[in-house]
N, C-alpha and C positions, 0 to 999 in steps of 0.2 A: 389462551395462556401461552406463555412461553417456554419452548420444549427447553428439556433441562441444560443440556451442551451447549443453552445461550442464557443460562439463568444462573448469574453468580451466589443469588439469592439460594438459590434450590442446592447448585453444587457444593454449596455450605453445610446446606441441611444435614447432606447423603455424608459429606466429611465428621459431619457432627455424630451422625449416628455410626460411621465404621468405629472410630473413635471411642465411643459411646457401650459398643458390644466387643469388639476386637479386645480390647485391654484389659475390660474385666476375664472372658475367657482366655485369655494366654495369661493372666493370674490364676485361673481356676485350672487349669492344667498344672501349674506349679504348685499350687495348694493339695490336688490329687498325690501330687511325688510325694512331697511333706510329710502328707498324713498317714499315708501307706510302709511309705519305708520307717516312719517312727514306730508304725505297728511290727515292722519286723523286727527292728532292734530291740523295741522295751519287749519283747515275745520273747527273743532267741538268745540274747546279749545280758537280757538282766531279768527275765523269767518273771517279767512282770506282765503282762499283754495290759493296753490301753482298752479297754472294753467298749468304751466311746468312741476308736476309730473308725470300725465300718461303719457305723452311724452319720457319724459326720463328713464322712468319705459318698457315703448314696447321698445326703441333703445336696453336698456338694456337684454332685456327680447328676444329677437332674438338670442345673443350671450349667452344666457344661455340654450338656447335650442342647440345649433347648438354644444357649447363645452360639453353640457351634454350630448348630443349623442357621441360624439368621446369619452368621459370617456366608455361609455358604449359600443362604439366599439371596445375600448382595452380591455374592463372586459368582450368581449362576454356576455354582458347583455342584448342584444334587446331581443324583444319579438317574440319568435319562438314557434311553434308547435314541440312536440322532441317525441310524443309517438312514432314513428314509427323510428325513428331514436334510441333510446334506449333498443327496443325491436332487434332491427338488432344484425349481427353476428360484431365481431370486426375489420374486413376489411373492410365490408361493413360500419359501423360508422365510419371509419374513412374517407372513399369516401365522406360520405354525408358532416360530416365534412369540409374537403377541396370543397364541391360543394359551403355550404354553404358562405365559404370567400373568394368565386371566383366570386361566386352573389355578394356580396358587394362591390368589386372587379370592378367588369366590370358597379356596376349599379353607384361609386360615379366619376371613370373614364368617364361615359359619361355625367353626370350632370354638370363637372364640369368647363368645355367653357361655357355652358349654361350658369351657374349662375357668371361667371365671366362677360358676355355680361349685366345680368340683373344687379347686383351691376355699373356695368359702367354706365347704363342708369338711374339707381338713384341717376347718380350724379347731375342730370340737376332739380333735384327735393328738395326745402327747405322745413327743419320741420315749423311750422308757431308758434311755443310757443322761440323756444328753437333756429331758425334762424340757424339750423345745416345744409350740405350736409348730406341727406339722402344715403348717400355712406358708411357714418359711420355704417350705419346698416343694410343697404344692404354686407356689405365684410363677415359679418357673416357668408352666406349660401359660397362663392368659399374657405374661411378659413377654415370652417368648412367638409367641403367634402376633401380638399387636405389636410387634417389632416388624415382623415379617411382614404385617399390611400395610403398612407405615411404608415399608420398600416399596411394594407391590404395586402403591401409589403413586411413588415417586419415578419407576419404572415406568409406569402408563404415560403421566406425562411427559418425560422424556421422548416417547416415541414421536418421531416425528410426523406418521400420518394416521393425522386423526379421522381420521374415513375406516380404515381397518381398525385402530383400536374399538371405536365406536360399532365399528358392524360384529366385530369378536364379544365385548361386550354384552351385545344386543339377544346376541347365538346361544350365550354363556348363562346368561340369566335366564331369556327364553326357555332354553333346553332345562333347567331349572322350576320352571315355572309351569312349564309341560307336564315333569313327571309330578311334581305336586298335586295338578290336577286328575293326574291320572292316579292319585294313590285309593281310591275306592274301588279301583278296578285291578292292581297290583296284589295287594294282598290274595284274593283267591285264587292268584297263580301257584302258591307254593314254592318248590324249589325251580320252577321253573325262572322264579327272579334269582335265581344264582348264575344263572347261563347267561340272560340281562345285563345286570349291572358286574356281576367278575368275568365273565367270559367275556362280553360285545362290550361292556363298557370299561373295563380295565385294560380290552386291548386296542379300544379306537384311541383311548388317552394314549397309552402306551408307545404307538405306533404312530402317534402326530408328534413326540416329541416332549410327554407333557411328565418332570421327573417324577419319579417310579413311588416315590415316597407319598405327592398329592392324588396319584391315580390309585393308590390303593387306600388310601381315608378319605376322595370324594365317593367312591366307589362303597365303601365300607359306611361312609356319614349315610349316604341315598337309600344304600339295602336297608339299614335300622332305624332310620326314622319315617322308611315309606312303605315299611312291609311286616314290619315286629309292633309289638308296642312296648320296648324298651325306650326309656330315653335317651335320647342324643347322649347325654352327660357319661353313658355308658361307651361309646367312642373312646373316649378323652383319658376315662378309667382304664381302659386296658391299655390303652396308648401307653400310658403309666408304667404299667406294670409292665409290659414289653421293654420299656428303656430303664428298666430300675434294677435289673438285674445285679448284683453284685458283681459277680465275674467278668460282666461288661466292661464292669470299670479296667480292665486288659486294653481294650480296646483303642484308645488315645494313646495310652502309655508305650504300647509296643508301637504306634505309628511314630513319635516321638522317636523312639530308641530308633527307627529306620532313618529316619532323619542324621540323628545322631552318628550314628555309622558310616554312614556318608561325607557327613562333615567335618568327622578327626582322622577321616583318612586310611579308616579301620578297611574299611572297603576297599580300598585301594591296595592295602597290603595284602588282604587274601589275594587278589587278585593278581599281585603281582607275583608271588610265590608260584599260584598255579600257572602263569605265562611261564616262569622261569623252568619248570615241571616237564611241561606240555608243551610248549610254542615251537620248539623247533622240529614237531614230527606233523607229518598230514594231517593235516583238519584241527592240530592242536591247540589252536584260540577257540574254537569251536568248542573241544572239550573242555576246555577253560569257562565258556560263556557257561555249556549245564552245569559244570563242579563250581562256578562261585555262586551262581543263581540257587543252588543246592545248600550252600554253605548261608550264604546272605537271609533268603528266606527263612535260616533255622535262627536268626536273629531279628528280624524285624517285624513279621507277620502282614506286610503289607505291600502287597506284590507293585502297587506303583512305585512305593520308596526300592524296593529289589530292585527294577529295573533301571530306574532314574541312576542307581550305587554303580551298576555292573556297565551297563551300555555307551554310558562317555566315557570308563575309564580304556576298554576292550574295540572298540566299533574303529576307532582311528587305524589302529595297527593292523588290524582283518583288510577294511579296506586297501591299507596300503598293499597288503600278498595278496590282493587280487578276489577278494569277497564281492560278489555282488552286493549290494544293499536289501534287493528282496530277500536274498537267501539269510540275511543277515536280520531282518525284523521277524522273517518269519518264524526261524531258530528262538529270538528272545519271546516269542508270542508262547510259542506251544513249550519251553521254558515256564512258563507263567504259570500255565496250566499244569505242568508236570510238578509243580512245586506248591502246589494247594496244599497237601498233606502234610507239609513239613512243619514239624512244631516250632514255635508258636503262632499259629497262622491263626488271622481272627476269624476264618469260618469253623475251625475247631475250636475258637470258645464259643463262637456261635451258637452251634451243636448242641455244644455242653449247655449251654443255658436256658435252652427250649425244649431237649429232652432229656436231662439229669442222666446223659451217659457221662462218666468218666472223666477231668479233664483231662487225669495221669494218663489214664490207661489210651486216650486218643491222643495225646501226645507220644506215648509209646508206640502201638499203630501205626503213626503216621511217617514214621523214619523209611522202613523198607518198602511202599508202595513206590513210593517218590525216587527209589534207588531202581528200581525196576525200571519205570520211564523212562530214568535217565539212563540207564542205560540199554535201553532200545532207541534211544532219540540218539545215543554215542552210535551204534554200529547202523544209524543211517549214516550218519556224518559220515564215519569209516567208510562209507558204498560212495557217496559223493566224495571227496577228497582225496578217495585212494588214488587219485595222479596228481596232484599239486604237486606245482614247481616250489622246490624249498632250496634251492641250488643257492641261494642269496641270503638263506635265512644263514648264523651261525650257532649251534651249538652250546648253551652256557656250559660254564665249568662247574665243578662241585662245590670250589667256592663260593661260585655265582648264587649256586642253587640255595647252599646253606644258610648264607647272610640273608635271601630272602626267605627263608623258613624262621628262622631267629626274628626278622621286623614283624612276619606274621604272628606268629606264636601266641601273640596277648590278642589278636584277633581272632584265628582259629579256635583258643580256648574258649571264646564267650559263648557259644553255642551251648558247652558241656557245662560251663558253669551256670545257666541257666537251667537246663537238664539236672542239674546237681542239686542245685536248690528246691526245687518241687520233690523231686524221689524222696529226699533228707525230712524233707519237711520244715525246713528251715523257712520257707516263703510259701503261700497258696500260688496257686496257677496266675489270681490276680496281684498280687505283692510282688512277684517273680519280676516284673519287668522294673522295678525299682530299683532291684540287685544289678539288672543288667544298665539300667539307665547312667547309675552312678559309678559301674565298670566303666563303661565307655567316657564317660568325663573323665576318668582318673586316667584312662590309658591317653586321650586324646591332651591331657595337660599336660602329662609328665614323662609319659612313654613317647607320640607323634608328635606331640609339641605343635600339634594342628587345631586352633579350638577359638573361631573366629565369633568374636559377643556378638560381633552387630548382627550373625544372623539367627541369631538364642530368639530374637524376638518374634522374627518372621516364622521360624519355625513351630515355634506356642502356638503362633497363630492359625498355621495350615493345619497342622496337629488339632484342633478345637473346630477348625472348618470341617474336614474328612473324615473325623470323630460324628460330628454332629450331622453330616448329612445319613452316616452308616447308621447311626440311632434311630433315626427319625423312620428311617424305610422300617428299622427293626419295631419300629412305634407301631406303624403303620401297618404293617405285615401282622401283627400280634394282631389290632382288632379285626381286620380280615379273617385271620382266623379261627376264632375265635368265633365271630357271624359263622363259617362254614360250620364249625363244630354246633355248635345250637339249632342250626338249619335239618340236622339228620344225616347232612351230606358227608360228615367221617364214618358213619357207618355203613352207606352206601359203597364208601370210595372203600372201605376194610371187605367186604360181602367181594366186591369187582375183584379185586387184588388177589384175595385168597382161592376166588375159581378161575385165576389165569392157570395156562395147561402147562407142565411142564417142573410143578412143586415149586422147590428152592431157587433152582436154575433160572427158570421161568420167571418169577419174581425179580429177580437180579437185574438180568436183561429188560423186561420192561422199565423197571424206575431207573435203570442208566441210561436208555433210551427216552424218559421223561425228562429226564436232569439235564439230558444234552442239552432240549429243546427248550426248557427252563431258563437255563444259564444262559444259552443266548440271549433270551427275551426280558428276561426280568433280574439278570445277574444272580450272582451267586446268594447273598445273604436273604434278598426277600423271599428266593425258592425254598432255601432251606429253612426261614422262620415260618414260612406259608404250611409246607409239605410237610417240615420233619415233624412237629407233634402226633402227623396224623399218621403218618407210615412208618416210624422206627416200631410203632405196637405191632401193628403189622406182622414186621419182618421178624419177629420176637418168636410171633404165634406162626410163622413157617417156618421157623428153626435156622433162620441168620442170625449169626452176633453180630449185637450192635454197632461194635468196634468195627466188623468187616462192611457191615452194611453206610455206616460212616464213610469209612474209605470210596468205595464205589459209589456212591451218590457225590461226594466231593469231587473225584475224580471228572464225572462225567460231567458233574455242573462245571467245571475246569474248563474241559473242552470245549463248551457251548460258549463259555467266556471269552474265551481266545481265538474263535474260529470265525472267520469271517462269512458273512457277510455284517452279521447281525453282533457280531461279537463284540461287548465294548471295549472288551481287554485288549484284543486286537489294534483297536484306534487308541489304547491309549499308549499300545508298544510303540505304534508309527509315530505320535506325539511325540516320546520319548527322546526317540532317535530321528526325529526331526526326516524320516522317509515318507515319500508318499505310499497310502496303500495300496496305490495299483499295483506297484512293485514287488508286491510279498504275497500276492492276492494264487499264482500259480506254484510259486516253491512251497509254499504252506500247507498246500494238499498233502506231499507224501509225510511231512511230517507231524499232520493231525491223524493219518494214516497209522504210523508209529504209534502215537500216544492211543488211537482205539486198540491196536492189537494188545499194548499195557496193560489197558481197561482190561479186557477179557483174562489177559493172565492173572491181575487180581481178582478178577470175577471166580474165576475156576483153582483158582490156591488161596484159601483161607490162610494160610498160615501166612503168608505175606503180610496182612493185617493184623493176626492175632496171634503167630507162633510166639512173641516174646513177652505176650501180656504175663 
């Protein structure tokens, strides 16, 4: 055959198909605003509530997860582990490579009877607002996966040496083919097939590079069809239910809005107010990067759009006064982390959606841990820059200062008026971001007069990529645990937890000490959809609040995120800022140093987390 890069025929196909998926979901992300904000107004504006909206908002909301992943399985966007895959020689990266879309490969090929069986069986099933066959939104998950093999396909071919595809393949199936035959001899292991297939086999995926979403539902398909006698079609089921979450539907919408802020320029005015503030004293772009990072995360909940907003507008004029660039990615990295907690962050609807704490009250919460951080991360900065030459810098004047507090103003407010909206009741934690969506377009039209169409498209479309690959892990992670829970192993892991020595304290420390190691390896959301149904009981039954035990597993999964070596936040700061990561690999110590001594102050002051619930 002929590999794709010489195959006008094929590069057709691949354009047929982005086309194909790309358009419908950046319509289904606009349809999400739609349906949502109509729900606020006919609720709040004429005290009529549309009754039909969250209805048609989840149908909706399945096919935007389901095409938002195949976007992201054309842009190899999932969320993968690649430290060890990037460090590798260039034959071996390219192994892992072809390992990794031979897993997705063999894992949407076997899901995909499955979920054709489970959409057929929702046909017998009516919505009760809207009087639809629930088939409608069930075809999502076999559409959605026979898209993605359909890639997976076209990807193979493409590769150009067919000697490793063919030997990957050979490995893939094999190993396949292996545990098959060994499943007479599996089952009598017990829970010892948990150590197996989630320990050794979610961490050899994990760790060749293979995204985070197919190693925990080939991992998850293998446990269940070779050691239970449930059926496959139960995979698929919870997969479901893990991505159907109502709340979820947050999730696109605030990546959106992170977008958006960036775009009309919103960004830019915070940022420029706090230069105007701050800039002309020691380390004051410094304190500028935590206070807009601080400010920006309380808008967008999605710490790539944070960083993407803050780092081109800030990184030019550091460099200029003399910032190294390590000193300068590592600051926006443990930033990242330090700004987990800040509401509207999607690991706090996360949270909210797998263990029915709160979304107010964690949004509440999540303001003064993130103030802490930040400022222990300020009076490093203060320890470093307390002799910076500023001889050249000049002083703004109060005029200076106040015209840029006046341009921020409609920016700095959107944080509280999303805050406003949830307290009031005016908007759910999910509808909230619609109030803020449609702020931002009206400040960026009429107010910034910055508000560029041609990139409204791309945007939808990265919006329904990022969306859909966060879903998918959340898919994934759900049947994972889900097996653990039916296995015995949450009662096992409650029995371990409660005779750690040391009571409450003791507790704390271990699971921030798990989370660190967590967040590095598996990022932040599959730890917390894996972990948190099983340990927030837990922590309940040692006398933690939820609220606080939130905070401190956030935090810590923060850390592990952003820390290097394993950190993927970390490479996606250096991305960002276009630095290499060697360069941030030694300033980055004393400032993941900061953010643990953080950790412990919220560890050991509750009220941090809960004085203002």
């Amino acid at each position: 055959m002929v590999p794709l890069a010489a195959s006008p025929r094929l590069r057709r196909v691949d354009a047929a198909i982005g086309y194909l998926v790309e358009i419908p979901a950046a319509l289904l992300v606009l349809a999400e605003i739609g349906v949502l904000l109509s729900g606020v107004v006919t609720r709040y504006v004429f005290h009529a509530p549309l009754i039909w909206a969250d209805e048609l908002a989840g149908i909706l909301f399945l096919w935007l997860a389901m095409l938002g992943a195949v976007v992201a399985f054309r842009r190899s966007e999932h969320m993968r582990m690649t430290a060890f895959v990037s460090m590798a020689k260039p034959r071996t990266r390219a192994f892992l490579e072809t390992v990794s879309l031979v897993a997705g490969l063999i894992f949407v090929g076997l899901v995909l009877h499955p979920a054709y069986d489970f959409a057929a069986d929702e046909a017998f099933v009516q919505t009760p607002a809207l009087e639809l066959n629930n088939a409608f939104r069930a075809a999502a998950l076999p559409v959605g996966f026979a898209l993605m093999l359909l890639i997976a396909i076209l990807r193979l071919i493409e590769t150009a040496n067919w000697w490793m595809t063919a030997a990957t393949l050979v490995i893939g199936f094999g190993i396949a083919a292996g545990l098959a035959a060994l499943q007479p001899f599996l089952a009598p292991l017990g829970n010892l097939n948990l150590l197996l297939f989630f320990v050794l086999g979610v961490g050899a995926l994990v760790f060749s590079g293979v995204p985070i979403a197919f190693a925990f539902g080939l991992a998850t398909f293998a446990y269940i069809t070779l050691t239970t006698r449930s059926p496959s079609m139960v995979v698929i089921g919870r997969m479901d239910e893990g991505m159907s979450h109502l709340i979820l539907l947050a999730v696109p919408l605030f990546v959106f809005l992170g977008l958006l802020i960036e775009m009309t320029g919103m960004a830019k005015a915070m940022v420029g107010f706090l230069a105007s503030l701050l800039g002309h004293v020691r380390g004051g772009l410094h304190y500028v990067l935590v206070g807009a990072m601080y400010l920006v995360s309380g808008i967008s909940g999605s710490k790539a759009a944070d960083m993407a907003a803050v780092a081109p507008v800030l990184f030019p004029e550091m460099k200029a006064r003399g910032a190294k660039e390590g000193d300068l990615v590592a600051l926006l990295a443990t930033t990242g982390a330090q700004t987990e907690t800040i509401p509207p962050s999607i690991v706090l609807i996360t949270i909210g959606s797998v263990t029915g704490v709160s979304i107010t009250a964690l949004f509440t919460g999540g303001l003064m841990p993130g103030l802490v951080l930040g400022l222990i991360l300020c009076a490093l900065v203060w320890w470093r820059y307390r002799r910076e030459d500023l001889s050249h810098v000049a002083r703004p004047s109060g005029r200076i200062i106040g015209r840029a507090f006046l341009v921020a103003i409609p920016a700095l407010a959107l944080p509280f008026v999303i805050r406003f909206a949830v307290v009031e009741g005016i908007a759910t934690a999910t509808e909230v971001s619609t109030i803020g969506i449609v702020y931002a377009v009206l400040a960026g039209l009429l107010i910034y007069r910055q508000f560029d169409w041609r990139r409204l498209y791309p945007m939808l479309v990265m919006t329904a990529a990022l969306s859909g690959a966060i879903l998918l892990i959340i898919g994934a992670a759900s049947g994972m645990a889900w097996a653990l829970t039916q296995s015995g192993f949450s009662d096992s892991l409650a029995t371990a937890m409660k005779s750690i020595p040391g009571g409450t304290l003791g507790f704390l420390f271990v699971s921030a000490a798990a989370f660190i190691v967590l967040g590095s390896v598996l990022e932040g959301i599959p730890a917390i959809v894996l972990f948190g149904p099983l340990l927030f009981p837990i922590a309940k039954q040692v006398g933690v609040h939820e609220v606080h035990y939130a905070m401190v597993v956030i935090l810590a999964m923060g850390i592990g995120l952003f820390a290097p070596p394993f950190g993927v936040g970390y490479y996606a700061a250096c991305a960002i800022s276009r630095i290499h990561p060697d360069a941030g690999m030694r300033p980055i110590v004393g400032y993941i140093v900061a953010l643990l001594i953080g950790l412990l102050v919220i560890i050991l002051v509750p009220w941090f987390s809960i004085g203002f619930l």
